[in-house]
Steps between C-alpha positions, in 0.01 A plus 500: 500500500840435731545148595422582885136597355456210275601244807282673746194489241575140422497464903158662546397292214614163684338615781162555400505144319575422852248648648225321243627179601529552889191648487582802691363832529679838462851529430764737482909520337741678711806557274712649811389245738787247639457110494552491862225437779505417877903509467483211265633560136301346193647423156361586185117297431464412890241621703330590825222633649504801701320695793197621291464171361648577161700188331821686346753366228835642446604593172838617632657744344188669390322544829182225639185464381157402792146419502265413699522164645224264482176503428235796566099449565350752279106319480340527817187711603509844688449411835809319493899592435833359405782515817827392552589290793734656690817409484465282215396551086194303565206711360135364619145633463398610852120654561545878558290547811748265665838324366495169690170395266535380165357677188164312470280536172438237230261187459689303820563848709891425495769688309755227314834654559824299383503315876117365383204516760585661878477272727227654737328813581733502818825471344664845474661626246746744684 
């Protein structure tokens, strides 16, 4: 194995450990990609999050390695779904039928997301 391979494997590597401790999703390693976003340049270990809401780390020279940023729901009944808010990486659990209604099920009726109980049936999500 070259040692362009062994870096980028030891990069992947880093970045799944990453991705155990952040507590992200899906990730992916883009050995061609550049360390530059938005027109700002990163150095090697910094990061930022970009449109899709992916938290990236340059490993300059080898390329830069995402995932997903945040947590995601995944326990919640049928009748309900996971959205982003738009225009942010905020991910709440909306009722299907309509998206300005919490997810309701459980013993109190009330999903606990990470900003605790809503605040009232008439406060809108989007």
């Amino acid at each position: 194995m070259q040692v362009r391979e062994i870096c980028i494997v030891l990069a992947f590597s880093f970045l799944q450990l990453w991705r155990g401790v952040s507590g992200s999703g899906e990730c992916y390693f883009n050995a061609k990609a550049s360390c530059e976003y938005e027109g700002r340049v990163f150095n090697i270990g910094e990061a930022w999050v970009n449109d899709d809401c992916f938290q990236c780390v340059c490993f300059e020279p080898f390329g830069v390695g995402c995932c997903e940023h945040g947590k995601q729901p995944v326990d919640f009944p049928p009748w309900c779904e996971a959205v982003r808010k738009p225009d942010s990486c905020t991910v709440a659990v909306v009722m299907k039928a309509n998206h300005k209604l919490p997810c309701l099920f459980g013993g109190k009726n009330r999903f606990r997301g990470e900003g605790g109980m809503w605040k009232s049936e008439n406060d809108p999500l989007f």
